[in-house]
C-alpha positions, -999 to +999 in steps of 0.1 A: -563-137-497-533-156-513-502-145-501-485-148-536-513-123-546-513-100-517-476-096-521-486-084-557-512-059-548-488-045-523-465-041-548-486-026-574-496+000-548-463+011-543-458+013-577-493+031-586-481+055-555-452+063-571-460+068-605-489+090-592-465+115-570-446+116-599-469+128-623-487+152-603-446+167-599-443+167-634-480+185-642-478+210-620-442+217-617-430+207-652-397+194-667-378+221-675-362+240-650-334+264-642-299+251-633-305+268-598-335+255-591-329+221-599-299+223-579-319+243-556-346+210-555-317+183-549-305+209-517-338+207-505-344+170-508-311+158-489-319+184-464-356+170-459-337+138-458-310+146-431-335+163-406-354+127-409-324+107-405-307+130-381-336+146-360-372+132-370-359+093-361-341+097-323-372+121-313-396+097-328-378+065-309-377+083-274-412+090-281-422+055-287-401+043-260-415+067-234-450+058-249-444+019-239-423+022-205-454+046-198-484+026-208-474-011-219-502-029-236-510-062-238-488-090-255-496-095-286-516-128-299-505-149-326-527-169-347-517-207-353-503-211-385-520-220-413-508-232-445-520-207-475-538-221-506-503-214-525-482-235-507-509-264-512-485-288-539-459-262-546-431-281-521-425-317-528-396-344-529-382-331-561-378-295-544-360-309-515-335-329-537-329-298-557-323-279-525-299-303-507-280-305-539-272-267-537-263-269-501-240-301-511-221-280-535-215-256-512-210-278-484-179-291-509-165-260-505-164-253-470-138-280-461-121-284-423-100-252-432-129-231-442-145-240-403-123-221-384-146-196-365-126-169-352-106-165-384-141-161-400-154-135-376-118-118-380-122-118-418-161-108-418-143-080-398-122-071-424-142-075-452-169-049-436-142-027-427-125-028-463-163-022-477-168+008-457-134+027-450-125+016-490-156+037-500-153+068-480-115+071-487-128+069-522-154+096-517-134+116-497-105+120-524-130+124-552-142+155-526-104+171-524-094+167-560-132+181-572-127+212-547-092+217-557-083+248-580-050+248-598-058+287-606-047+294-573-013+288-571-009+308-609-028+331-593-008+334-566+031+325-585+013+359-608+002+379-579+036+378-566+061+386-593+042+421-606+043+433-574+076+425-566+095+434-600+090+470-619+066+473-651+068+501-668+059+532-648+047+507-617+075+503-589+081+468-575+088+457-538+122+440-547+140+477-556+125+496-523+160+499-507+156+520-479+129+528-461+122+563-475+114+549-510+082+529-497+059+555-497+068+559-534+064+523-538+029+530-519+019+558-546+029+536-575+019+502-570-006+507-548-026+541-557-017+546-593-022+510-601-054+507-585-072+538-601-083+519-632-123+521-637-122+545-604-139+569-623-166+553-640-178+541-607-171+499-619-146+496-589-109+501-582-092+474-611-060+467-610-040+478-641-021+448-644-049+425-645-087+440-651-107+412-634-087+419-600-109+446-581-096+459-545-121+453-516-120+479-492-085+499-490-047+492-478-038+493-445-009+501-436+006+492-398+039+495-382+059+479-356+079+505-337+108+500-313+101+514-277+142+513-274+159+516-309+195+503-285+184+468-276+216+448-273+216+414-270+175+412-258+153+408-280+132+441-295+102+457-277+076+474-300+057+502-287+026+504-271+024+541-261-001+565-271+019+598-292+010+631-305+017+638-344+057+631-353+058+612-325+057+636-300+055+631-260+033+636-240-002+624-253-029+650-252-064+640-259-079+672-274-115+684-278-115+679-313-097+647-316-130+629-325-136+649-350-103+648-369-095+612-357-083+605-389-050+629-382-043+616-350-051+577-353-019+571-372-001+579-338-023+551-316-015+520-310-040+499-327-074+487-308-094+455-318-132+453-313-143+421-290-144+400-315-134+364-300-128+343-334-112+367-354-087+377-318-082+339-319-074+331-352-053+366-360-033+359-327+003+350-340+036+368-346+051+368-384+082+347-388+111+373-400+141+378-413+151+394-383+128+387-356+093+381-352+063+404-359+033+403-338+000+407-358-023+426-332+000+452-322+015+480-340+000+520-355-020+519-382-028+541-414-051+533-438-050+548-478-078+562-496-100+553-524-097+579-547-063+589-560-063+626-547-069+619-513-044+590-510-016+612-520-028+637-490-027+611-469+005+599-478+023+635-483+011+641-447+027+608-431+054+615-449+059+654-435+053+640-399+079+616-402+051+585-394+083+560-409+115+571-391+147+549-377+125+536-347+106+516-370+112+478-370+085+469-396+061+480-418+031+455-434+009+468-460-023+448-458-054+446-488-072+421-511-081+418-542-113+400-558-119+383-593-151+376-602-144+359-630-126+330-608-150+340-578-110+339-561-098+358-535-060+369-531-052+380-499-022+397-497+005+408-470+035+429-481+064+431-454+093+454-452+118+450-420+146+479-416+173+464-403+197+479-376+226+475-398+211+495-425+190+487-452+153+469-455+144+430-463+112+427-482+085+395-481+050+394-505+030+371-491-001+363-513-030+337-504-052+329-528-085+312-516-120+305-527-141+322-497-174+320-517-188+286-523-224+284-530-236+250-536-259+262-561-230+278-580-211+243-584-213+217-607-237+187-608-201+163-604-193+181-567-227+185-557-233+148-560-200+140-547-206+160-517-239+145-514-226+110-516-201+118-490-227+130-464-245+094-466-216+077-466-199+098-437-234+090-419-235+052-425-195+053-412-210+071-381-236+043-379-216+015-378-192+033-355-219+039-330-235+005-338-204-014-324-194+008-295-231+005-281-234-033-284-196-040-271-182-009-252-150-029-248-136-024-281-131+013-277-099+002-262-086-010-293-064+017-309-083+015-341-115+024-331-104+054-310-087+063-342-123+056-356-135+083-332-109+106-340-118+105-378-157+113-369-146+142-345-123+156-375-155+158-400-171+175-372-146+198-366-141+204-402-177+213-409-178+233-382-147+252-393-167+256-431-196+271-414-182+296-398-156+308-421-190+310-443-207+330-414-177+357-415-179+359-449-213+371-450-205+396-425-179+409-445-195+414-476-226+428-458-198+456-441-183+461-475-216+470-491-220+499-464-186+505-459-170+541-459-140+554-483-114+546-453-130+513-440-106+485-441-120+450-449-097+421-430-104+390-452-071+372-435-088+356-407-113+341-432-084+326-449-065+318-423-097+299-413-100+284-443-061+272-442-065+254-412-096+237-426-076+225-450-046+214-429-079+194-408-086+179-440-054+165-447-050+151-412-087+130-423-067+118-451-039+109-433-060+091-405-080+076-429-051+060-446-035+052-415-072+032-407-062+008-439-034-009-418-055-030-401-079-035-429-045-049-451-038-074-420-053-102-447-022-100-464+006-121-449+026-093-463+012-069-442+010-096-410+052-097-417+053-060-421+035-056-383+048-083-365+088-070-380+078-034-365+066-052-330+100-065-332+128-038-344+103-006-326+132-004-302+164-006-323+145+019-351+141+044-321+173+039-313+193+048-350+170+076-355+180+090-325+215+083-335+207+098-371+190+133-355+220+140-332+245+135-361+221+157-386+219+184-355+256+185-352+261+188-388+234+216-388+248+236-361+285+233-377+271+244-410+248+277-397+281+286-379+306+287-407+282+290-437+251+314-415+260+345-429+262+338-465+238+311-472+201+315-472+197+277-463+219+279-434+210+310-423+191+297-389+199+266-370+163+247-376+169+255-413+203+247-416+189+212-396+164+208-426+185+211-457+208+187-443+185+160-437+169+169-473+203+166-487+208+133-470+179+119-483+186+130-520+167+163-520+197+182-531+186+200-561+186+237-545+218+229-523+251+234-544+285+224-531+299+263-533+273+273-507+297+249-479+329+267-490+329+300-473+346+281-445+373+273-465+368+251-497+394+220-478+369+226-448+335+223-472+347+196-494+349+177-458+321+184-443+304+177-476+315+149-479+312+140-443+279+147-446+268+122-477+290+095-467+280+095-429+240+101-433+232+093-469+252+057-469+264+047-438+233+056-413+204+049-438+220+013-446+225+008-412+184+018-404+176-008-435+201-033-423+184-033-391+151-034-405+161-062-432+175-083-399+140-079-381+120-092-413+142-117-416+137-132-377+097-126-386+095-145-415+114-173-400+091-173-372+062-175-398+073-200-420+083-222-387+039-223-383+017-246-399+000-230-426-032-242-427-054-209-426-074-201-457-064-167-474-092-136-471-098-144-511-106-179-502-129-165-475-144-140-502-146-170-530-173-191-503-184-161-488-201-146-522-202-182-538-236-173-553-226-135-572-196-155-582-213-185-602-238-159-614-210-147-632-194-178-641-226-186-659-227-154-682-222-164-717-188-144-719-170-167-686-190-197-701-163-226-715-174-238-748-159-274-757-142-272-790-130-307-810-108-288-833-114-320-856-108-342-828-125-370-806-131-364-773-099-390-762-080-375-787-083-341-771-081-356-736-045-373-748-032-336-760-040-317-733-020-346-710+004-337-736+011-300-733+006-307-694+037-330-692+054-306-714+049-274-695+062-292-663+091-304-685+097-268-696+096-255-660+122-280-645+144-275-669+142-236-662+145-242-623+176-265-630+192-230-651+187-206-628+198-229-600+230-232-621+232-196-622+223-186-585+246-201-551+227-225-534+223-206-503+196-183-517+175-209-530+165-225-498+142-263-505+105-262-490+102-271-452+088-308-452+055-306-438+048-318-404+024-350-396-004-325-386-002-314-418-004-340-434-030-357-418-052-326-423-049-327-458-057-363-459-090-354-439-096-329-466-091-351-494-114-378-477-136-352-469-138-338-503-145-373-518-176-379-490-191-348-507-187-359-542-201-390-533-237-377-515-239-351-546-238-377-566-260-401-548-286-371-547-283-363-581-290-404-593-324-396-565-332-369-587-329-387-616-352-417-603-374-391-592-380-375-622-379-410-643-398-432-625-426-412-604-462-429-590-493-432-612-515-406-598-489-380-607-483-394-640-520-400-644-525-361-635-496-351-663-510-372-685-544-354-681-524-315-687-509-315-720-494-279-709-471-298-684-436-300-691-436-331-683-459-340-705-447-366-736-474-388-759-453-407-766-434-419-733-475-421-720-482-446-747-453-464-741-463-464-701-497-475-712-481-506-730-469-514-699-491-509-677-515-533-697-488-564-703-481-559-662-521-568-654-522-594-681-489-611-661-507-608-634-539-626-649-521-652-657-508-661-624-537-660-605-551-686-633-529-704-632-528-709-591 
């Protein structure tokens, strides 16, 4: 069989294959389809594909390779080759020309400075790199912005101010000022406001906003001091086991299991052996006064129904469950809107202070817990699909290199390479089990009981930390661009100033850091007590290097004057003249010194390396002319109503103008600026110059064999031998076919023999 035609039928084949798997889909399953199944049928296809890719292919390879380090056969016998009946005629001397004349073109392009190997390999290097990092930091910000919500900070900025201000006959957070009004607050804003739709059996709704349902009930848990009189130490919370109104000693009765409910309240609270959630809700709230741990305290939990909330509550209340030995009180819950399938976990905190009176904090975190991939839209899915394949290729090539030269895992980019692939891990990781607890949640709260509390926070604390994972990936992903961006002399000056000035940088921001401390330190000591930014030492740090570095907008000069305003205008001052001018134009002086020394030491090199767009403009020579050849980057000549020497003298024209135009522009500014900045060129160097000659000479060598293969070609397709012509003159569907260029070679022909004729007659 030809191999021109076998090539065909394979073809056809596929296509016949295809075309049939297709419509037997179509018959039998049809066109029209659900939204969920068809996203439902794109699921199951990249699944199908990633169990191939992932664990069909490695188990099929060690198969094979047992299979033939087991049992080898016998080497394999190649037949001679033999020419097929296509290739008979179909290459000739015309072909060849055609095809050196291509490679001479090219060849023009790849001059002396175009050979240079190792600055080739580097920018193949590059150029793979820049393909593959440039697309999956592409892909992976498509996959943030399409996951991100803006609903959820309203949602939250909402959440927030109504349960912190009053609305009508609804208490808010911000007017409990003493700890005996919070079981009021309790009754209000989180019984009374909750018993919308209670009775119709839709749910607990919140009055304030109907799609908000509560899951579960409200917890309620307090830290109590074991020593109310704790000095200068820091507090101790209880841990002791008490009777009702806190009495000692503990008795366990006989019916204590059965009337748990009146005697949990006075327990310290017990966590089930649970390792993910202990790990993840394993950290102390950060205060006003001091810090809160989460797993210890006495817990109380509130009813779903409005009557037996209030017995609950009037019985805390008569046994004195909040008294002056409590340091803390949080009021846990979470509300659910199925409209924005959004979950708002929140965390309401009052401290009593020992100087009298209570601090309050609303913490609200709104989150997106349930993400079905059949409930998003065709835009993420695909994204997310796209970003599996190209995450996998990223692994590929990652693996790829490290396998065939271990060495470069020493280089500081690939281990940041490694870093990245261990972070999507860890990330999808993270994703599947905060779905896993989830589930389990919403499979409790479909069986739960009136006084079972649902704790969503470790899920969003879970999810929290998959985002803060995420944003590292960015971050490392960005990073990774450095050494892509090394093509750019920019970038080369950038690295090679940092090599330089890493010492003297460490150096003045050491300097700068002392001097903020000392200004933070002086300002929590005079200002501490009445200002909230100053309040702490690491605070008071922070807002003084925002306010060095122009983030003063929520930092007013009256909040330094309770010092004295002499004192404040001072340090004020002090502090925007020393930091803000003096130490930042220091750092950039420094800095400006260091690129300076670089770039001398660059321009003191030959330049005679070719830019990575030169390397791209040979590299992809062919997609490049492709394009030059469309009909819209085609140059059409134009006479404009003049000869061709007419419009070759104006174009010299406007060219001797323009330089004209820019001397004279060169020769004003240079009136204008000192001389010192505008430095004159650095002569080049012999080297130089004699590689350019080369070049030029080298470039003219290559004009000179296109052109002597182009005349070939020419003679060739002119003046060819008479069994060819004989043959074209026998095909009229030839293209070279002409009658009348055949008559005329006839002619000929004929007057040649009768020359001929006449010479041998006369001899």
């Amino acid at each position: 069989m030809k191999k021109k035609t076998s090539r065909y039928l394979f073809f056809a084949l596929t296509v016949t294959i295809i075309l049939g798997c297709t419509a037997g889909a179509i018959y039998f399953a049809g066109t029209k389809h659900e939204t969920v199944h068809v996203k439902n049928i794109m699921i199951s296809i990249v699944l199908v594909l990633l169990f191939q890719m992932l664990i069909a292919d490695p188990i099929k390879f060690v198969l094979l390779a047992i299979d033939w380090a087991t049992f080898p056969g016998k080497p394999r016998k190649y037949k001679p080759y033999k020419p097929d009946e296509d290739d008979d005629d179909s290459y000739n001397r015309l072909d060849f020309l055609k095809q050196r004349l291509k490679s001479l073109r090219v060849q023009m392009l790849i001059t002396e400075r175009y050979r240079d190997v190792a600055l080739n390999e580097q920018y193949k290097s590059i150029k793979q790199d820049l393909f593959l990092f440039g697309k999956y930091l592409l892909i992976l910000s498509c996959l943030v912005l399409a996951t991100r919500d803006e609903l959820l900070y309203h949602n939250t900025y909402k959440v927030k101010h109504l349960l912190s201000e009053n609305h009508t006959n609804y208490m808010g957070l911000k007017n409990v000022v003493h700890l005996n009004q919070l079981f009021d607050f309790v009754a209000s804003s989180l019984v009374d406001a909750f018993e919308f739709g209670a009775d119709e059996g839709t749910g607990r709704h919140w009055v304030h906003s109907e799609a908000n349902k509560m899951l579960g009930v409200v917890r309620l848990r307090q830290l109590r001091l074991l020593n109310e009189r704790f000095g200068w130490n820091m507090p101790q919370f209880s841990k002791e086991k008490y009777m009702p109104n806190w009495e000692l000693p503990y008795r366990r009765l006989h019916y204590t299991d059965k009337y748990w409910r009146i005697y949990e309240p006075w327990l310290p609270i017990t966590h089930k052996s649970d390792y993910t959630e202990g790990f993840l809700m394993n950290y102390h709230h950060m205060g006003y006064f001091t810090n809160y741990p989460e797993r210890e305290g006495y817990v109380s939990v509130i009813a779903r129904s409005k009557q037996n909330s209030m017995k609950i509550l009037d019985f805390l209340t008569e046994y004195n469950w909040l008294n002056y030995n409590t340091s803390a009180i949080f009021m846990d819950f979470t509300l659910y809107n199925a409209d924005a399938n959004m979950f708002t976990v929140c965390t309401l905190r009052l401290e009593q202070t020992p100087f009298g009176g209570t601090i309050h904090d609303i913490g609200c975190d709104s989150v997106k817990l349930i993400e079905e991939l059949t409930q998003m839209s065709y835009g993420d899915l695909i994204i997310i699909i796209i970003y599996i394949i190209i995450l996998m290729q990223f692994t590929q090539a990652f693996i790829t290199t490290i396998w065939h030269t271990p060495s470069k895992i020493k280089s500081i980019w690939y281990k940041m390479d490694l870093i990245i692939i261990l972070l999507n891990l860890v990330v999808i990781t993270l994703i599947i089990v905060r779905a896993s607890m989830v589930q389990d949640l919403l499979r409790r709260l479909e069986g739960a009981n009136k006084l079972e509390y649902l704790n969503f926070r470790a899920a969003t604390r879970l999810h929290y930390q998959t985002t803060a994972f995420i944003g590292f990936l960015i971050c490392l992903t960005t990073m990774r661009l450095w050494k892509i961006l090394q093509f750019s002399k920019v970038f080369q000056l950038f690295t090679k100033t940092f090599a330089l000035a890493w010492k003297a940088m460490v150096i003045t921001m050491i300097m700068i850091l002392i001097i903020l401390a000392a200004f933070g330190i002086v300002f929590a000591t005079i200002n501490g007590n009445n200002s909230l930014h100053f309040i702490r030492t690491p605070t008071s740090i922070i807002t003084s290097l925002c306010f060095s570095f122009g983030f003063a907008s929520e930092i007013t000069p009256q909040e330094l004057f309770h010092g004295g305003k002499i004192l404040g205008i001072i340090l004020y001052a002090a502090l925007g003249f020393v930091v803000s001018i003096l130490l930042v134009n220091l750092f950039i002086t420094t800095m400006g010194n260091y690129f300076s020394l670089a770039r001398a030491e660059r321009d003191a090199k030959p330049q005679r390396a070719i830019s990575f767009f030169e390397f791209l403009r040979v590299e992809y020579n062919d997609v490049i002319s492709f394009f030059l050849r469309l009909p819209c980057f085609t140059k059409v000549y134009k006479r404009n109503n003049r000869t061709v020497a007419q419009n070759v003298q104006h174009i010299l024209e406007r060219r001797i103008a323009r330089d004209i135009f820019k001397k004279a522009l060169r020769r004003k500014k240079g009136s204008i600026l000192s001389t010192s900045i505008q430095l004159p060129p650095p002569p080049k160097d012999e080297q130089t110059l004699q590689a350019e000659y080369r070049e030029r000479i080298e470039h003219l060598l290559a004009i000179s064999s296109i052109m002597k293969t182009q005349i070939e070609i020419l003679e060739h397709l002119l003046f060819f031998d008479k069994e060819k012509q004989q043959k074209i003159a026998q095909d009229p569907d030839s293209p070279y076919y002409d009658s009348g260029r055949q008559t005329w070679k006839d002619e000929d022909d004929d007057k040649a023999d009768d020359q001929n004729t006449d010479k041998k007659d006369t001899k």
